[in-house]
N, C-alpha and C positions, 0 to 999 in steps of 0.2 A: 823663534827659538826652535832648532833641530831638537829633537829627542836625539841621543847619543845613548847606549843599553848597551852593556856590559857583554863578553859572551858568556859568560858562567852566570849570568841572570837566570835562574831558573824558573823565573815567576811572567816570564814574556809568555804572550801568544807569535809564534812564527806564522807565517804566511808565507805559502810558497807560489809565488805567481802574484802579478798586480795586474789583472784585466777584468772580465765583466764580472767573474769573482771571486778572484783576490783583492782586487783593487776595492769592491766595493765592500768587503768584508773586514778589510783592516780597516778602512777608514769608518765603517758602522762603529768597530769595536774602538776606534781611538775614540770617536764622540763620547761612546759610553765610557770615558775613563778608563780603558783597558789598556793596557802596555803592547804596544804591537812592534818585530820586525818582520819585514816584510824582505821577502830576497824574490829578486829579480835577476834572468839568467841574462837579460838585452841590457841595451843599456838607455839614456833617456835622450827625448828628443819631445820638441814641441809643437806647436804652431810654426813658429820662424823658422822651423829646422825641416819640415817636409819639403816634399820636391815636389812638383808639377810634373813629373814626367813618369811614365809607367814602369820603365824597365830597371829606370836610377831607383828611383822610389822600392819598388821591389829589392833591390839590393839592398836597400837602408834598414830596412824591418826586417824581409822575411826571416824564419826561422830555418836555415840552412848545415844544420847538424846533419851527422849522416846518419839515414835512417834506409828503410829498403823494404818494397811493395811486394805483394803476391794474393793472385786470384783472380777471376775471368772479370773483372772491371777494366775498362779501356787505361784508367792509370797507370796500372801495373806494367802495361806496354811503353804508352808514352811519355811517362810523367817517373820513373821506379822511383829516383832517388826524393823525389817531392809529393809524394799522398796527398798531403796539405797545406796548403797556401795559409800558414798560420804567422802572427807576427813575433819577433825577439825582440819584447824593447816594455818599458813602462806604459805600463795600460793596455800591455798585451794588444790581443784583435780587437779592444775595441777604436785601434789608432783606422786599422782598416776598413774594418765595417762595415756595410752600408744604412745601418740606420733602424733597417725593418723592426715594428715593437711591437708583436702580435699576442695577444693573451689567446691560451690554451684552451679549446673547445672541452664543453664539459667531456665525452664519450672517450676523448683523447686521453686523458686521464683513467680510464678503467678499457683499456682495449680488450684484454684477455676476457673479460666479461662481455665487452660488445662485440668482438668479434667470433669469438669462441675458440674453435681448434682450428690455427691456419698452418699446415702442416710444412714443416720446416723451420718454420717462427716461430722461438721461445717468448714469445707474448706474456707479461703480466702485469697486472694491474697494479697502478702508483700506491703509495699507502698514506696516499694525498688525493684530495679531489679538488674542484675547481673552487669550490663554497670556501674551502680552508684557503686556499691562495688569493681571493677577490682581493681580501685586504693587501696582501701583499703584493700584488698587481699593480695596486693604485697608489703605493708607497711608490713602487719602483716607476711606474709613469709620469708622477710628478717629480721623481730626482731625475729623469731623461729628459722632461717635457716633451712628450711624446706628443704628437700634434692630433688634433682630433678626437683626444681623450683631455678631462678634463674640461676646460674652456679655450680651450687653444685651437686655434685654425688651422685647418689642411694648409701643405705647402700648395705654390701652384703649378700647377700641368706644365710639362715642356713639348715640344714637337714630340720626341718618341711617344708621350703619354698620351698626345691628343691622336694618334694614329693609333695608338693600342686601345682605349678610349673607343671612337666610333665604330671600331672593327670588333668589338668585345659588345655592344649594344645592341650594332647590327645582328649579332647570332642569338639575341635577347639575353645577356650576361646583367644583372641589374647590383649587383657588390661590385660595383665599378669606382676606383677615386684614387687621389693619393698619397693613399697610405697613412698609417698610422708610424709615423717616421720620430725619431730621435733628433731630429735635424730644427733647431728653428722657425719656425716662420712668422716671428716677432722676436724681438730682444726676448730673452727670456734669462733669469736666472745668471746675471752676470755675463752672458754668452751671445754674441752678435743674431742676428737675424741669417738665414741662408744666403748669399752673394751670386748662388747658381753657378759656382766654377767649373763643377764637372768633373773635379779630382776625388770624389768621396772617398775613390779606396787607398790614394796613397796619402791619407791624413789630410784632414777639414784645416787649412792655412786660417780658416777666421773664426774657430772654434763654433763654430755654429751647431756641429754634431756633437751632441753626449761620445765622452769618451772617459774615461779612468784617468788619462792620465795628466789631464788639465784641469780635472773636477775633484772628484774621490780622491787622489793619493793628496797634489796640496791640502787641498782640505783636512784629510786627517793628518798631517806633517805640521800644519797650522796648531795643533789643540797642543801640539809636545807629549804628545803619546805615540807618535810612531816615525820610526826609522825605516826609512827605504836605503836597501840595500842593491844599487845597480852591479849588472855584471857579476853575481855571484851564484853560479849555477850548483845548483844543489844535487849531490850526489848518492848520497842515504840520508835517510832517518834512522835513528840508535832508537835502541830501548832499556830497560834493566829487568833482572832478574823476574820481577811479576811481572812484565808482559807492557808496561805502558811507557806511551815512547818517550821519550829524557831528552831531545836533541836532533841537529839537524846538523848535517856535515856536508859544507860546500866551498867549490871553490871560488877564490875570491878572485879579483881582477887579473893580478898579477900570475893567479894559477896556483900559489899558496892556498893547504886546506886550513879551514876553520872549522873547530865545531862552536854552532848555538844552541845553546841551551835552552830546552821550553817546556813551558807548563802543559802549553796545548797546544799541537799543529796541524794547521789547513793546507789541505794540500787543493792548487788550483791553476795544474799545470797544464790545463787540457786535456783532451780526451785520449791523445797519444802519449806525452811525455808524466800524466799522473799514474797511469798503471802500471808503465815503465819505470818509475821514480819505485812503487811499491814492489815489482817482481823485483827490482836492482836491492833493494834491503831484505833480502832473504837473510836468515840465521839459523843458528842452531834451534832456536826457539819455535820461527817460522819459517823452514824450508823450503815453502814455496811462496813464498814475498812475504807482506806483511796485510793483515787485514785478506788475506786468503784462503781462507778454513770453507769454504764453499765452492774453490775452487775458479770460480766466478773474474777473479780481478782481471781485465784483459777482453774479457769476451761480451759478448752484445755490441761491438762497434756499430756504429751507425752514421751514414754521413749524409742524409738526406736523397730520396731519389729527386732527380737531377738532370737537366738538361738545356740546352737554350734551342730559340728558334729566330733564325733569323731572315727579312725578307728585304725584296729590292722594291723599291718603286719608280717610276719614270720620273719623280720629280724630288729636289733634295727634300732631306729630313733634319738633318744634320744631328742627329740623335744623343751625340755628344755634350752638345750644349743643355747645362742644368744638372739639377741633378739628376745621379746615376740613376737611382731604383724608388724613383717616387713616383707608383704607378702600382695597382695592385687590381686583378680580378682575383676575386673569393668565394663566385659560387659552389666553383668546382672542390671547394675542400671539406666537404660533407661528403661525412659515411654513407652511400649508397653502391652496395655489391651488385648490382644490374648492371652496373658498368664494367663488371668484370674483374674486381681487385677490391679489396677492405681498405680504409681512410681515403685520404683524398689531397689533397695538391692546390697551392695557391699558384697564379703567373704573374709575375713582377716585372715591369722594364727594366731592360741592362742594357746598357751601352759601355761596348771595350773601346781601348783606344784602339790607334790602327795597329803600336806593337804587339798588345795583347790580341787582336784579334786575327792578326798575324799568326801569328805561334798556337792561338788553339782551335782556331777553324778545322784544318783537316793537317794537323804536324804529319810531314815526309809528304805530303799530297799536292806536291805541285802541279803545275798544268793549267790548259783552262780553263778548268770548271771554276778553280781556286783563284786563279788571276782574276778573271771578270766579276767575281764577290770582291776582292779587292779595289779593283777600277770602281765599281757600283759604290763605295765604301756609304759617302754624302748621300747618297739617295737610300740607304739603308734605314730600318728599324729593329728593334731586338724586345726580345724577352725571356727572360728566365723561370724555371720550373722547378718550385721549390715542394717534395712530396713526402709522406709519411713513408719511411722504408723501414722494413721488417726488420728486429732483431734477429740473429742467428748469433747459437752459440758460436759457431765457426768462423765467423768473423769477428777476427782478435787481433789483440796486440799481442806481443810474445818479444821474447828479448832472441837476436840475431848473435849468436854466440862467433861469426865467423867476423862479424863488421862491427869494429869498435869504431868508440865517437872521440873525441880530442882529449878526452879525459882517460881512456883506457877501458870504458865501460860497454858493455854490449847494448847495440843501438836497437831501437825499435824495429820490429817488421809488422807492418800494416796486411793484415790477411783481410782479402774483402772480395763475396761474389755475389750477385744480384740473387736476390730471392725471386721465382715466378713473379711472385704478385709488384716488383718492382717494375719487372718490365711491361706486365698489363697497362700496369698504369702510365708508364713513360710513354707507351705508345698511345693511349688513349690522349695525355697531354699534348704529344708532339702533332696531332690531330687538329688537335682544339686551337693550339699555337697556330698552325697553320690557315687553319678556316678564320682565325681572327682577321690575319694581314690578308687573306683572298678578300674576304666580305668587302674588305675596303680598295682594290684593283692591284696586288701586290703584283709584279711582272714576275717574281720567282721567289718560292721562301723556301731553307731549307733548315733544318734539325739540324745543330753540330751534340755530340757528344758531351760527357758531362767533364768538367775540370779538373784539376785537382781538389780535394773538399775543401769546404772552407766551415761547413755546418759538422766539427765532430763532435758526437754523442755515445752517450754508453762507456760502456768499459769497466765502471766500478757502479753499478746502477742499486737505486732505492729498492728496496725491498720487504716486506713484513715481515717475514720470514729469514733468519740468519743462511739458512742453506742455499736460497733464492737470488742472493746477490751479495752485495759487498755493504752498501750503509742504509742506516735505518730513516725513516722520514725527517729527521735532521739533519743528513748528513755525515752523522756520526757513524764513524765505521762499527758492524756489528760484534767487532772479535778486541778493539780497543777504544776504550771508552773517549781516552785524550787525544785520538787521533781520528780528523774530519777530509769528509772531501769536500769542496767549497765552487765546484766547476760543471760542466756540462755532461762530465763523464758519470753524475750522478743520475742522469734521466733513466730512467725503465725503461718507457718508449720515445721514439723520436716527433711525435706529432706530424703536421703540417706545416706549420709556423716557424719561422726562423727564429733562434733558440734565446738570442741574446738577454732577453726583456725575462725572460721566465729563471735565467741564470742570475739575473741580480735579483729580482723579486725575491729566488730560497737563499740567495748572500744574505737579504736584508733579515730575513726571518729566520736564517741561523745564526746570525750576529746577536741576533736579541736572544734568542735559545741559549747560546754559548755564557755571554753575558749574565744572564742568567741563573745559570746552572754556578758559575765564577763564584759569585756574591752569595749563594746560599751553600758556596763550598762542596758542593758536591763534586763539581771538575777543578 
């Protein structure tokens, strides 16, 4: 039985966004007897309905609204109208994903402290630490079944891995394995075992990767507490006269508005389209958006420093085969400034297909340096460079008054420019990448540039302090009590660790906060 909810219900929790959390946040709060709708701007799509193919597949998800880049990142050249490789559809990026499910180094959590004054970097410390999140960690690892946590088995090695593998060893690399992945490798929890197809990012065909939108959203649709609303893109939040917000107004499939009415709403649009979603509801009340009294909404983007490396070797690899990114060295993601930059960087395998890697090896760079990385394709191995990059207030999101979106609304502009200490360390990884694939007789490796993001963070971040950022260690926005951010744009800092696993762990433990708070009437 669907829940069906009124719109003049004013007693719902809305949810805006169903991915790593949204998705996991309505459905926390449906288990707990909470009345949820949930609006979703994509529309739904399954198992049986992804593609095997990169470029189709990209079409089906991505989030292709118009939005518009600016700032010395290679994006902003080749990629303007696309920042972020993010998905439109139910269960959000986690359809895309790769899996990675890395818990948060205690230091990562208080960097302003550990690092001190890195000048240009608005650095400050979570108003959480690792001790308070263990439990929530271990909640969120057992609803992913994260392999190698718990009692669960690592997946196993594919060619790319066993080449990154001896070449990582060789330079005495000893956090060598792989990975702590979202992926299967036992039936687990209703959900097949891994099949090794090698499509991770355009959607798991045999559900084997944790994702929202085959887990979380039935699941809470199951209990008759919550309504998923596809294809209804939400365009403000209202509020009344005291200041707390009343309501959600989106449009609905057909392009008709609605408003929903709610008791309380999570906003969990991403790190681009949540801050955008808060400056677009500006009022007489709140001039400069909403939950903006600090100034703050929009700024701290952060997309991960970033890069891959890729090598050839005289004999195939076929690196495609398996999965994508079950491969991980971790030495290198310890705090040590000897090496020239603060935090530190995990290298993960990546294998593109040939479109993708087509299109972002060297875009406009034909010739043949680029053909012969082509022809080499099967004798190829890869790895990606996932690193702690520095908040700046300057890199923001801000609404583009010149470029409307389909709705009539001003679209996001993504401002973003490398901090020093990002590139110390890029080059210090694209080193290490390198000497990995020589160790082991690579005939040629080279560094491509980084993609469009797919890790966004920041933008509405934690804070102790109301003047310091946008929501408090709940979530809860500091300037409105009934209004939450539920997504990744709440991080402070960006870590090391690809974000996924730490955005549902605070879904889980703001659901029960929320929850909470519901029943003793105080929200």
């Amino acid at each position: 039985m669907v829940a069906k909810f009124e719109l003049n219900d004013d007693s719902v929790v809305v949810v805006i966004g169903t991915g790593a959390g949204g998705g996991v946040v309505a459905n926390e709060l449906a288990q707990k007897g909470v009345k949820v709708v949930a609006l979703e701007a994509g529309g739904r799509y399954l198992p049986e309905d992804y593609i095997n193919d990169e470029w189709e597949s990209f079409g089906q998800l991505a989030w292709l609204d118009a939005r518009s880049t600016s700032g010395d990142w290679r994006v902003a050249k080749d990629f303007s109208g696309l920042p972020a490789w993010i998905v439109k559809a139910v269960g959000g990026t986690t359809t895309h994903w790769a899996g990675a499910s890395l818990r948060f180094q205690a230091h990562e959590f208080k960097t302003k402290t550990t690092y001190g004054d890195v000048q240009g970097a608005n650095l400050l410390d979570w108003p959480i630490d690792l001790a308070e999140m263990e439990p929530w960690y271990e909640k969120a690892e057992t609803k992913l079944g994260v392999t190698r946590t718990g009692d669960r088995a690592g997946l196993p090695g594919n060619n790319n891995f066993k080449v990154f593998e001896a070449g990582a060893k060789a330079l005495g690399y000893k956090e060598v394995h792989t990975g702590r992945m979202a992926i299967n490798s036992a039936d687990y929890d209703d959900r097949l075992a891994c099949q090794q197809t090698g499509f991770c990012f355009q959607g798991c065909k045999w559900g084997a990767k944790w994702s929202a939108a085959y887990t979380d959203i039935p699941r809470g649709e199951a209990t008759g507490n919550l309504e998923v609303r596809e294809r209804a893109h939400v365009l403000k939040i209202e509020h009344d006269d005291s200041g707390k917000v009343t309501g959600v107004l989106y449009a609905d499939r057909d392009g008709n508005q609605q408003l929903q009415k709610a008791r309380i709403v999570c906003v969990a649009g991403n790190s681009i389209e949540s801050p955008r979603l808060l400056l677009n509801s500006a009022s007489a009340m709140f001039p400069d958006g909403l939950a903006n009294s600090s100034g703050q909404v929009g700024r701290n983007y952060m997309r991960h420093m970033t890069g891959s490396v890729y090598a050839v070797f005289d004999k195939p690899v076929k690196m495609w085969r398996g999965t994508t990114m079950a491969g991980i060295v971790q030495d290198e993601s310890r705090h040590d400034p000897s090496r020239g930059f603060v935090g530190g960087y995990e290298l993960e395998t990546l294998a593109l297909g040939l479109p993708f890697m087509a299109a972002f090896l060297d875009p406009g760079g034909w010739g043949r340096e680029f053909t012969t990385a082509l022809d080499s394709y099967e004798n190829m191995a890869g790895l990606w460079i996932v690193g702690e990059d520095m908040p700046q207030e300057t890199n923001r999101i801000t609404l583009n008054h010149d470029l409307k979106d389909q709705y009539g609304l001003p679209a996001p502009n993504v401002h973003f420019d490398d901090h020093p200490n990002d590139k110390a360390m890029r080059a210090h990884a694209y080193k290490q990448g390198m000497a990995i694939y020589d160790a082991v007789g690579a005939t040629r490796t080279f560094p491509t540039p980084p993609y469009p993001s797919t890790h966004n963070l920041g933008t509405n971040r934690m804070s102790e302090n109301a003047r310091d950022g946008v929501v408090n260690k709940w979530g809860q926005t500091h300037d409105i009590a009934n209004l939450f951010i539920s997504d990744g744009s709440q991080f402070t800092t960006g870590a090391a660790e690809n974000p996924t696993l730490t955005i549902v762990a605070l879904a889980i433990r703001q659901a029960d906060h929320i929850a909470k708070e519901m029943s003793a009437g105080i929200l």
